[in-house]
C-alpha positions in Angstrom: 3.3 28.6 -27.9 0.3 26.9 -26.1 -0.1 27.9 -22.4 1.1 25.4 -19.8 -1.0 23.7 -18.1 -0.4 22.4 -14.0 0.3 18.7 -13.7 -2.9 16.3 -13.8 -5.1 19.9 -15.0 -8.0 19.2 -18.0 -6.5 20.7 -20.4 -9.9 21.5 -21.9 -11.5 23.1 -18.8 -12.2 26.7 -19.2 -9.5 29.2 -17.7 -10.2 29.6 -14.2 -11.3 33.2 -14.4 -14.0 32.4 -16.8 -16.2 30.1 -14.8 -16.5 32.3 -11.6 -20.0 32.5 -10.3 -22.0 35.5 -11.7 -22.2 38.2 -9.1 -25.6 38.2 -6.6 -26.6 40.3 -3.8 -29.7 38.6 -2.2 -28.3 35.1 -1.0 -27.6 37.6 2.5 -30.9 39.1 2.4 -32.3 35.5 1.5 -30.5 34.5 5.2 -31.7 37.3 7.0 -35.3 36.9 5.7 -35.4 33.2 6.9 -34.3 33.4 10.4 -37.1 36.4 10.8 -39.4 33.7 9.2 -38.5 31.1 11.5 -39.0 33.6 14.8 -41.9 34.2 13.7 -43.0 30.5 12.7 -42.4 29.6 16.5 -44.5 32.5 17.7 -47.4 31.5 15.3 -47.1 27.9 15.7 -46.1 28.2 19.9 -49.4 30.4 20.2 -51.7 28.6 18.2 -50.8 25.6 20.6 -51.4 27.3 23.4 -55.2 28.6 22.0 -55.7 24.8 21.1 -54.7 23.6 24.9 -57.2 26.3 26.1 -59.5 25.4 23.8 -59.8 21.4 24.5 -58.8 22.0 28.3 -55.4 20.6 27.9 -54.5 21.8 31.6 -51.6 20.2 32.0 -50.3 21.8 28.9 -51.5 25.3 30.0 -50.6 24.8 33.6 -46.9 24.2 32.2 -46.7 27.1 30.4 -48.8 30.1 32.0 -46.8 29.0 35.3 -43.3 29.8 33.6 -41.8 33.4 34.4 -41.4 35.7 32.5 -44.5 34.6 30.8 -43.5 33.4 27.2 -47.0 34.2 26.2 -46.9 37.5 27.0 -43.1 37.8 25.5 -44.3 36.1 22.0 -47.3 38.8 22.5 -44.9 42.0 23.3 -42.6 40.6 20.1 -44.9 40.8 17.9 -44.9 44.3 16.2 -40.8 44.8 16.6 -41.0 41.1 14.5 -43.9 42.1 11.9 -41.2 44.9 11.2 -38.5 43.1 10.5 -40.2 40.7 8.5 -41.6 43.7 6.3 -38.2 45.1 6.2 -36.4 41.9 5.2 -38.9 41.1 2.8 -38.6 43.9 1.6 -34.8 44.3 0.7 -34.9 40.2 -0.2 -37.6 40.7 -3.2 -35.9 43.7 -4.4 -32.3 42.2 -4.4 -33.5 38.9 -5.5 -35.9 40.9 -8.7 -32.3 42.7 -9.2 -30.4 39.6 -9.2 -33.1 37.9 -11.7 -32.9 40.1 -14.5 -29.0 40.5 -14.0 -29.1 36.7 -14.5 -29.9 37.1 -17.8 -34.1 37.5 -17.4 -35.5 39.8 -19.9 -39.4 41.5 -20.1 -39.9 41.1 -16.6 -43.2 43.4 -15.6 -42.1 44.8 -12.0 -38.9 46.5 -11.4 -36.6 45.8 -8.4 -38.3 49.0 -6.4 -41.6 48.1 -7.6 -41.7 44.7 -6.9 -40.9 45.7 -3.1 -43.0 48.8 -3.0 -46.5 47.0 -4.2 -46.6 45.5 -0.5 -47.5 49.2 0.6 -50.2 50.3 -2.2 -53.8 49.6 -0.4 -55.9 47.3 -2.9 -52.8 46.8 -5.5 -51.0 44.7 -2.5 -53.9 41.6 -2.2 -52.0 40.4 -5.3 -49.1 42.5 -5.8 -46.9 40.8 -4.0 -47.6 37.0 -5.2 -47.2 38.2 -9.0 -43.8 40.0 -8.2 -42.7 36.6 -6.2 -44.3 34.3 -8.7 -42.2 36.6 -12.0 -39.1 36.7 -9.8 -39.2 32.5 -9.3 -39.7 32.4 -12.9 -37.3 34.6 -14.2 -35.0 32.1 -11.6 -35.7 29.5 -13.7 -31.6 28.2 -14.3 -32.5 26.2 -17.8 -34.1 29.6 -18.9 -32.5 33.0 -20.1 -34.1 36.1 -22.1 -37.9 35.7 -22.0 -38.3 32.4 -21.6 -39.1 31.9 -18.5 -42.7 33.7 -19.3 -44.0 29.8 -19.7 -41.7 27.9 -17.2 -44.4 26.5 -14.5 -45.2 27.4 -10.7 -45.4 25.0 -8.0 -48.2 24.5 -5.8 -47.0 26.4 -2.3 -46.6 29.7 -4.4 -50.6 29.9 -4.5 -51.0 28.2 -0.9 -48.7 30.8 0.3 -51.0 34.1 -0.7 -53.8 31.9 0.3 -53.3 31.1 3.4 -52.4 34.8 3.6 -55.2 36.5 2.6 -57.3 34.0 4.2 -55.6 35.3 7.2 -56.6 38.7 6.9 -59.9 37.7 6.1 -60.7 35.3 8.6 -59.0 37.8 11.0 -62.1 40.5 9.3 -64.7 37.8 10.5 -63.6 37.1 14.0 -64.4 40.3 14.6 -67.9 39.8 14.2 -68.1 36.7 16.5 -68.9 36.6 19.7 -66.9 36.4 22.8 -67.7 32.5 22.9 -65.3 32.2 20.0 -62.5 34.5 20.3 -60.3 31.2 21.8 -61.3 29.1 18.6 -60.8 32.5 16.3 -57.2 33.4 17.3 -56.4 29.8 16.8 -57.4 29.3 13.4 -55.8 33.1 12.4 -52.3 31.9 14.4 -52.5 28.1 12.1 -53.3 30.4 8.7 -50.5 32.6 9.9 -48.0 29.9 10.7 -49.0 28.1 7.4 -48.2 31.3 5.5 -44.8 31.7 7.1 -43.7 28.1 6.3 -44.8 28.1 3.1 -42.8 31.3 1.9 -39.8 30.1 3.5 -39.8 27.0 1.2 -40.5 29.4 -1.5 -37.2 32.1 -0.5 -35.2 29.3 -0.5 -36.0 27.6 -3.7 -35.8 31.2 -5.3 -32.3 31.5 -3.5 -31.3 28.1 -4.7 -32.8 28.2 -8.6 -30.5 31.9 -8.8 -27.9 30.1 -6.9 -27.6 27.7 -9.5 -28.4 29.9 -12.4 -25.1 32.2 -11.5 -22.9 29.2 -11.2 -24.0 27.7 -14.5 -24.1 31.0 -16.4 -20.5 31.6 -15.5 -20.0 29.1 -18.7 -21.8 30.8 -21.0 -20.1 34.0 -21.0 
């Protein structure tokens, strides 16, 4: 005897057990990883305003600001290395749940593993591109119209490269300033907080496409089980 079915149901729907959404663990660190980006985006983006005001002689702006107590510049200043460690560590546990969640999504021949992919950020020389490759694979692998090894060929969008670049040209424009004189630190520390802030933005957009493409790929692979 056929099952039963409740009053006004689809009939042909698939049993309500079967189309459950596939099991992930880094939608949470995703979360936490944003709101560390999005401190830090004000710092970046709040200082580099305040270089430019000093910079063109915007007193009024200045005035405003470096009268307020406690001083917010020297807060953002004083927040700066307890905030570069939570964004390590978030980053950290994000890429490795979200490389975990990839291949569990169904992503086969993926090159770094979940503890590689987190652990390339701390190898000197290996981590100027380390990083980008495992982010890049992991957005691929995310791919929801892709499963097994397909996604070696699904395409990249443009902010994945401007992210690393604007990183790396961080750290090298940060290598230069050094070298300048005293003249330019104002105009220096404004160009490394924009590159900086740029960065930030950019690989925010890029966690929370990643987060959405699995978040789609889990609820759509529930049907093909």
């Amino acid at each position: 005897m056929e099952r039963a079915t409740a009053k006004g149901a689809n009939p042909y729907s698939p049993p309500e057990d079967s189309v459950r959404p596939l099991p992930r663990q880094s939608s949470g660190a995703a979360a936490v990883l944003l709101t560390v980006l999005l401190v830090e985006l004000a710092l970046r983006a709040f200082r580099a305003t305040l270089y430019l005001a000093v910079f063109f002689r915007w007193e009024g702006y200045q005035n405003a600001i470096l009268t307020l107590t406690p001083g917010p510049f020297e807060l953002s200043w004083a927040l700066t290395w307890p905030l570069l460690v939570l964004v390590v560590v978030s980053f950290s546990v994000w890429i490795f749940r979200a490389n975990r969640d990839a291949r569990s999504l169904g992503a086969e021949g993926m090159f770094f593993s979940p503890g590689w992919s987190a652990g390339i950020s701390f190898v000197p020389v290996a981590n100027l591109i380390g990083p980008y490759r495992s982010v890049k694979e992991i957005y691929q692998a995310s791919e929801p119209k892709r499963s097994g090894a397909e996604w070696v060929s699904a395409t990249v969008p443009s902010i994945l490269p401007m992210w690393w670049g604007f990183w790396l040209g961080s750290i090298v424009w940060n290598i230069i300033s050094q070298n300048l004189g005293a003249e330019s630190a104002v105009w220096s520390l404004t160009v490394f907080e924009t590159l900086r802030a740029l960065a930030t933005l950019l690989l925010m957009m890029v966690v929370r496409e990643i987060d959405r493409r699995q978040t789609v790929k889990a609820r759509d692979g529930a049907f093909l089980r």
